[in-house]
ROZADREN-356042 format. One record per residue: residue in one letter; x, y, z of N, C-alpha, C, O, CB in turn. Coordinates in steps of 0.001 Angstrom, whole numbers, plus 500000, padded with zeros to 6 digits. Glycine has a CB too. Layout:
BEGIN
AXYZXYZXYZXYZXYZ;...
//
This chain:
BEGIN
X520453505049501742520568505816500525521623506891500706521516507561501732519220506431500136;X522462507123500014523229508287499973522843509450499093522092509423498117524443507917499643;X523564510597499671523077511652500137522652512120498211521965513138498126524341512661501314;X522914511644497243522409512457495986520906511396495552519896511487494854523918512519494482;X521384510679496223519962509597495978518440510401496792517384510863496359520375507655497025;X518856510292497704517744510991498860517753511713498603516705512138499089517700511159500127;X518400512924497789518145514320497431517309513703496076516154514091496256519683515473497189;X517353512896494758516432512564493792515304512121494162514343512496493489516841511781493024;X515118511463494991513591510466495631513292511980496515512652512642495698513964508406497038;X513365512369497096512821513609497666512406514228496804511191514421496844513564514389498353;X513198514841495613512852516066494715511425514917493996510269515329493895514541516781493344;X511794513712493643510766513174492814508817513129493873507732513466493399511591511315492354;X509032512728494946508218512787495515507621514204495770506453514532495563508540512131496352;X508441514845496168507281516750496127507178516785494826506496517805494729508121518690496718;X507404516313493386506752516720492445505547516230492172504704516884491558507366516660491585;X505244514329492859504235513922492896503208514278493566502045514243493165504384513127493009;X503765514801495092502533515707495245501852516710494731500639516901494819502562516109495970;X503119517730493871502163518741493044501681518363492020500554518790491772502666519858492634;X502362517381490983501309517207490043501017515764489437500432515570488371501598518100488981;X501546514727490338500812512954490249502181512822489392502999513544488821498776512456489192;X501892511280489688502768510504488919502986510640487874504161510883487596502614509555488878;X502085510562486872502012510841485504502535512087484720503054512105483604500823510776485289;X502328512912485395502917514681484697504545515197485534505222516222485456501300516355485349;X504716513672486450506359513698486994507254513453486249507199512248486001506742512849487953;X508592514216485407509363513759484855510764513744485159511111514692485862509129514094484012;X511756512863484800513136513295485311513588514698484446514539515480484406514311511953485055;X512827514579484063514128516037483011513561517297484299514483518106484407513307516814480278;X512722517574484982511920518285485770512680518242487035512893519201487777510509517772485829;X513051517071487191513857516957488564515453517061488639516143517462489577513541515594489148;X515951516452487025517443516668486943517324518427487021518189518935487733518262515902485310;X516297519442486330516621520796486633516462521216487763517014522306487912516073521579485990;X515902520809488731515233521118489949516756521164490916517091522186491516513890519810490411;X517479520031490933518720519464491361519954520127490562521144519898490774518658517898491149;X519408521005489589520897521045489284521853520021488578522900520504488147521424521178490404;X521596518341488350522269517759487999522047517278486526521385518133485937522369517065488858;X522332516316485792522038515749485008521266514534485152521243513763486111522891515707484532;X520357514451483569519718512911483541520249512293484029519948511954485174519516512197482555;X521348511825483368522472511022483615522827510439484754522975509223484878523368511577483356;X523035511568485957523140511472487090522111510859488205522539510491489299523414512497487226;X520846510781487886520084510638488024519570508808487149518659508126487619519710511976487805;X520313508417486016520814507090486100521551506520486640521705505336486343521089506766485453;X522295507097487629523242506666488035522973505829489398523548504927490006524068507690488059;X522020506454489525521015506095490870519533505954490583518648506600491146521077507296492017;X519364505035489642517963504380490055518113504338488407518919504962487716516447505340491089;X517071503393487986517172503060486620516196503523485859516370503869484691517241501798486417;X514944503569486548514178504475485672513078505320486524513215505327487747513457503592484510;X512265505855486085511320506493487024510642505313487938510651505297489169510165507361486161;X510160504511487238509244503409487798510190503291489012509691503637490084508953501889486789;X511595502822489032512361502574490045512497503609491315512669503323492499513516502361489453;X512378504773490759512495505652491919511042505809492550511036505946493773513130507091491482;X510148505810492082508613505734492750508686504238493633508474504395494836507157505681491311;X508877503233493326508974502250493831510269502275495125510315501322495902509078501370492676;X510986503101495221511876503085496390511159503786497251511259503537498452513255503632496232;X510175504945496710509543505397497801508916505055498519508866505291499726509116505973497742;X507967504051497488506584503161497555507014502010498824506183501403499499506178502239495755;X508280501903498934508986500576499768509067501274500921508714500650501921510575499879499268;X509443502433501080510209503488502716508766503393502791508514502527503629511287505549502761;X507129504136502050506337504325502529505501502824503121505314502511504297505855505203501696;X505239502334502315505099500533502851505202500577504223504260500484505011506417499342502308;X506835500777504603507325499994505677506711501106507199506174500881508284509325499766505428;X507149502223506504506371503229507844504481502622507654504096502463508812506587505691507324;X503698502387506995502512502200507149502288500973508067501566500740509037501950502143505917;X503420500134507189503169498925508565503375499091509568503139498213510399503754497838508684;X503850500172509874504366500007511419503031501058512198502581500897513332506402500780511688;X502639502066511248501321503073511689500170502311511916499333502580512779500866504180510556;X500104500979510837498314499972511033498818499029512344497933498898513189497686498484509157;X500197498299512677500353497881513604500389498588514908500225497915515926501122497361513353;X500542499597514977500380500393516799499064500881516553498559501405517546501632502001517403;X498385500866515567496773501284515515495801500452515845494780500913516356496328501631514287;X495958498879515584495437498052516076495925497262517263495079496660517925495223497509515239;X497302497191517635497854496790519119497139495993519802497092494820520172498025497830520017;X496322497439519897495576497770521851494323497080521518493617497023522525495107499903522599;X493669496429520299492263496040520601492509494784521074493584494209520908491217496068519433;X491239494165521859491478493144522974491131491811522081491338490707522585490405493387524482;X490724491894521060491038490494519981491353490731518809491181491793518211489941489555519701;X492094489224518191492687489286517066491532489424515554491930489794514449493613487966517156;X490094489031515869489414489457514852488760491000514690488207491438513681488506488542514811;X488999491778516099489269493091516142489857493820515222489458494593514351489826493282516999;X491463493214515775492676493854514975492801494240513568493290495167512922493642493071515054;X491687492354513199491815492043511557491004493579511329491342494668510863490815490243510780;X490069493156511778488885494004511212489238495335511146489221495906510055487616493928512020;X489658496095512478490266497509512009491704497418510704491780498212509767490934498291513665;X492377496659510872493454496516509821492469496944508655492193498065508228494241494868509669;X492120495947508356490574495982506887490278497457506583490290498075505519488599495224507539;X490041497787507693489081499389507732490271500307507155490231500964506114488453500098509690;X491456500194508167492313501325507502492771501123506429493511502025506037493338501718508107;X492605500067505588493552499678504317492624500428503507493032501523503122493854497918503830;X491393500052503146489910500255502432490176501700502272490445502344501258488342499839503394;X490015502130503735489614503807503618490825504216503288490565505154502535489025504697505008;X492292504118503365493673504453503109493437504595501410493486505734500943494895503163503722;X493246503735500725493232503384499422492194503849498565492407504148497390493256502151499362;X490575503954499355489815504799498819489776506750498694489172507555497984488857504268499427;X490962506853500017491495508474499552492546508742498545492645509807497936492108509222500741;X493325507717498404494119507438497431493458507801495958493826508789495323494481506028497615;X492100506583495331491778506887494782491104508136494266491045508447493076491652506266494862;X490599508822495279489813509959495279490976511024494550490869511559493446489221510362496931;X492092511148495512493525512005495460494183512173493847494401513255493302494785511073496490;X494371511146493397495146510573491989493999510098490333494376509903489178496042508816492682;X492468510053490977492224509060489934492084508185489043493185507662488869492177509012489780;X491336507752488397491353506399487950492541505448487582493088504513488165490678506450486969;X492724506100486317493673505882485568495513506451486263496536505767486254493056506638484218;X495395507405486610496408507510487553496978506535488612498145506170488749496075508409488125;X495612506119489506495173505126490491496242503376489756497236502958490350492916505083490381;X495874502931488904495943502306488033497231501821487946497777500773488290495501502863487136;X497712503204487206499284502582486821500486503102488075501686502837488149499865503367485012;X499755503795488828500987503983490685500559502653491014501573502088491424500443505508492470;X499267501587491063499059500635491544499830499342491580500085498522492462498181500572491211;X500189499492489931500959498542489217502701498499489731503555497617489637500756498980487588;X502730500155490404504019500271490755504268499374492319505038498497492713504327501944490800;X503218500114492851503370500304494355502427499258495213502222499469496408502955501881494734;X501868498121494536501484497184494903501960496167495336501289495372495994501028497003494390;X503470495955494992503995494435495405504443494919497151504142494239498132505713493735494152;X505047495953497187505404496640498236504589497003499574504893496951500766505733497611497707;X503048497522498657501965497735500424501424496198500423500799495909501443500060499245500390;X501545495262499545501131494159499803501959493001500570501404492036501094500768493850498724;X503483493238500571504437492723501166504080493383502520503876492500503352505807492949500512;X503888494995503183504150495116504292502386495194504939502221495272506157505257496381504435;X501381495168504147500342494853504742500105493322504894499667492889505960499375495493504115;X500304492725504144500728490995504271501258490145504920501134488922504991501274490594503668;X501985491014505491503302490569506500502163490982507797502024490214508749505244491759506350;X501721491722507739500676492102509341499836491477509140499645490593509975499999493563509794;X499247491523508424498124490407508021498110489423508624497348489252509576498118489907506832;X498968488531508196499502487209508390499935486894509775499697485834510353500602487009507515;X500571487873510242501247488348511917499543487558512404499410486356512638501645490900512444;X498335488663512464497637489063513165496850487760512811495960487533513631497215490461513042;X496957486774511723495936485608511312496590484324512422496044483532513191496064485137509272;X498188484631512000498992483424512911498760483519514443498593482556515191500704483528512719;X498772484706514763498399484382516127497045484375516330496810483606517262498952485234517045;X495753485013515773494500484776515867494463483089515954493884482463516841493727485492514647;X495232482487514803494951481021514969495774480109515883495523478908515994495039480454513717;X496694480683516485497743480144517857496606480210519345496477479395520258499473481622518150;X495935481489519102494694481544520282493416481290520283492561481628521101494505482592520727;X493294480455518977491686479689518726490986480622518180489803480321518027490770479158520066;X491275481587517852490078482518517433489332482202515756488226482172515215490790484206517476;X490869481997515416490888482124513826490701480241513599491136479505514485492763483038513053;X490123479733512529490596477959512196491664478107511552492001478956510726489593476901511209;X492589476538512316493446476604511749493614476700510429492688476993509673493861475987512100;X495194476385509919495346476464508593496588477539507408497047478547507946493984476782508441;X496946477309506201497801477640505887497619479264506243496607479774505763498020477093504672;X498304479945506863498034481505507072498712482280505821498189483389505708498746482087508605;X499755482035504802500033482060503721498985482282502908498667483419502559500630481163503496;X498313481137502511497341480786501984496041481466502570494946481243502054497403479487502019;X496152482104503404494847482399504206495348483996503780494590484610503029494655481792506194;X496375484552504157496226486217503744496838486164502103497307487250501761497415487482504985;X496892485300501261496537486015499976495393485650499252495142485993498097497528485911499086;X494683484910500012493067484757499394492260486059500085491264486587499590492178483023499968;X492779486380501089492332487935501585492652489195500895491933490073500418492894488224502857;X493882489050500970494365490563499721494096490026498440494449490837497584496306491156499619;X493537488823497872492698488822496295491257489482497038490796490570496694492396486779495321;X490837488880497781488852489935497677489772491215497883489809491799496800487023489659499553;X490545491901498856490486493362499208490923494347497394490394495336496887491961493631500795;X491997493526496957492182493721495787491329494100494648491029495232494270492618492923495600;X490957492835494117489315492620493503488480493727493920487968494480493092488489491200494092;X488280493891495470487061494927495620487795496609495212487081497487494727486366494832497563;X489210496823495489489351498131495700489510498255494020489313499390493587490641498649496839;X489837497241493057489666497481491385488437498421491238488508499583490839489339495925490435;X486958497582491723485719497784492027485252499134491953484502499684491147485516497304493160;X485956499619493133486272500863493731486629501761492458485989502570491787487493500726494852;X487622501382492430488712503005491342487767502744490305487407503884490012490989502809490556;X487165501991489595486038502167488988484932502793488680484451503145487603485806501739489107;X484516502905490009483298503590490424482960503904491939481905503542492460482259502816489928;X483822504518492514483606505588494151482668504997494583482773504110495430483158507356494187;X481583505384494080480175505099494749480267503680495356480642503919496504478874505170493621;X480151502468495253480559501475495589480838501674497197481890502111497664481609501131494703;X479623501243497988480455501089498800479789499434500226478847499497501016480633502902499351;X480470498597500060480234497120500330481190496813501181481417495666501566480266496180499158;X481899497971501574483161497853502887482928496947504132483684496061504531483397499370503643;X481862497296504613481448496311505897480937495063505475480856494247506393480312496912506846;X480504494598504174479847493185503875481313493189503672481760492429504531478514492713502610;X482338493693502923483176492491502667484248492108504013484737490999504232484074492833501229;X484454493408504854484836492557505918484428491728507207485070491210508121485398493063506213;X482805491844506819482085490974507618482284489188507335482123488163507997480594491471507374;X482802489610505712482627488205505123484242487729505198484563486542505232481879488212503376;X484919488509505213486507487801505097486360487734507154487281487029507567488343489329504041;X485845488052507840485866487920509393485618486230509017486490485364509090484453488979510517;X483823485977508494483740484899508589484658483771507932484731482604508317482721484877508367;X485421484413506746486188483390506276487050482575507016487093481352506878486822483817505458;X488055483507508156488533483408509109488080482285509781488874481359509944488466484396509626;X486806482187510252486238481609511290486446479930510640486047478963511288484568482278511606;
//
């Protein structure tokens, strides 16, 4: 990114921390910067686009934080299983942080992105689970997006209603799916 870009995705992101996605606007950030709207089309096309560049840098550092977090455990249905844990609880502070409806439409943004770089580990950690017998064989494709539909499905569940909480049945049950 060059240097007026990374200065817009910066300014846009500390505004999301102070006040969410939703009450973030460019006219807020072209004053913040000094520049124009305009300028600020010039580099990225709309808001959705600039949340989503973030949503991609943040993605890619997470994958790399759930992969040295699970490493060191001594099996691959371990790994799965803590993977599971940090996604769940990652996403249930999320919800807590942003709420429902907030929750909702950042989801719509920033979903193709933690699902590409949690997917991609996913899949890492299924292919070799099933290279060392742990896991049955089988399409691993096919095997981590029938996984991120239940984690999906359940975390909808979730932003719904907090209370909800079926975290260990459901990764007791995607362990056994595995099997």
């Amino acid at each position: 990114m060059n240097t007026t870009k990374r200065e817009i995705a910066d300014a846009f992101a500390q505004r999301i921390a102070e006040v969410g996605y939703d009450r973030t606007n460019l006219d807020d950030i072209a004053r913040e910067l000094h520049i124009s709207k305009k300028t600020i089309y010039v580099h990225f096309d709309s808001k959705r686009d600039i949340y989503a560049a973030l949503v991609a840098v943040e993605a890619a550092r997470e994958k790399m934080r759930l992969a040295a977090a699970v490493a060191t455990l001594p099996t691959y249905a371990a790994r799965v299983e803590a993977l599971l844990k940090l996604v769940i609880d990652s996403a249930r502070a999320h919800i807590n942080a942003t709420g429902r409806e907030e929750w909702l439409r950042e989801y719509e943004i920033a979903a193709d992105a933690f699902r590409q770089a949690n997917g991609e580990l996913l899949r890492e950690l299924i292919e070799a689970g099933m290279a060392a017998g742990e896991f049955a064989p089988g399409d691993t494709v096919f095997v981590e997006r029938a996984i991120a539909a239940m984690l999906l499905d359940y975390l909808i569940g979730v932003n719904e209603d907090p209370s909800v909480d079926h975290d260990a049945e459901l990764i007791e049950r995607i362990l056994k799916f595995l099997q």
